[in-house]
Steps between C-alpha positions, in 0.01 A plus 500: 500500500790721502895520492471514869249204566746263321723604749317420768359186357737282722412767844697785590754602267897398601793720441533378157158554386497869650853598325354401174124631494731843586708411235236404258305785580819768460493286134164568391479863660824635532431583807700425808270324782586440868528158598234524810272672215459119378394351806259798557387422156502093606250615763266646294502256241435231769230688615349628173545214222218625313508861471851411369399224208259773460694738396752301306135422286458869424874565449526214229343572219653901530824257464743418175552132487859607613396657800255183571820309481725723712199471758505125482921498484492680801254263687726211384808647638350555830397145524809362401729714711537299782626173225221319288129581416355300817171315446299802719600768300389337151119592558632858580728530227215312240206735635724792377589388192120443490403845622710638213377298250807311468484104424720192616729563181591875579497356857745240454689734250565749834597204683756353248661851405548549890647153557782602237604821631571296842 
């Protein structure tokens, strides 16, 4: 489950949702995205869930536990970007926490340090 699935977890991605992954993505890359790059990327996640989880499998363990958290920080601030964590996007968010070998705590720790920056 990717960044990107999250995003999609409620269907296709509003304005809100697209401005962040771009954003989130320019924070974890410094690299500057274009906004129809996301919905191309939408597409292909839609169409390729498991080649992504996939790959977010091999990519974990290569990872700090930082960088498992930025991963997992970014997949919570695309869900939440258009308001609250909604019901459909708390599988997506929880498989990537799982996928990086992240737990409820660390989980609800991403959740909680987001909710106080708002």
């Amino acid at each position: 489950m990717s960044p990107l699935q999250v995003m999609l977890a409620e269907g296709a991605p509003g304005a809100d949702e697209a401005k962040r992954a771009v954003e989130v993505y320019r924070e974890l890359t410094a690299i500057d995205m274009p906004e129809n790059a996301i919905h191309v990327q939408a597409q292909v996640a839609l169409s390729d869930g498991d080649d992504l989880r996939g790959m977010l499998e091999m990519l974990a363990p290569e990872l700090t536990e930082e960088e498992r958290a930025t991963v997992l920080t970014g997949a919570v601030m695309i869900a939440v970007a258009d308001g609250d964590l909604e019901a459909a996007e708390r599988p997506a968010v929880n498989a990537v926490a799982e996928t990086l070998g992240l737990g409820p705590d660390d989980l609800r720790a991403v959740v909680t340090a987001l909710s106080r920056r708002s």
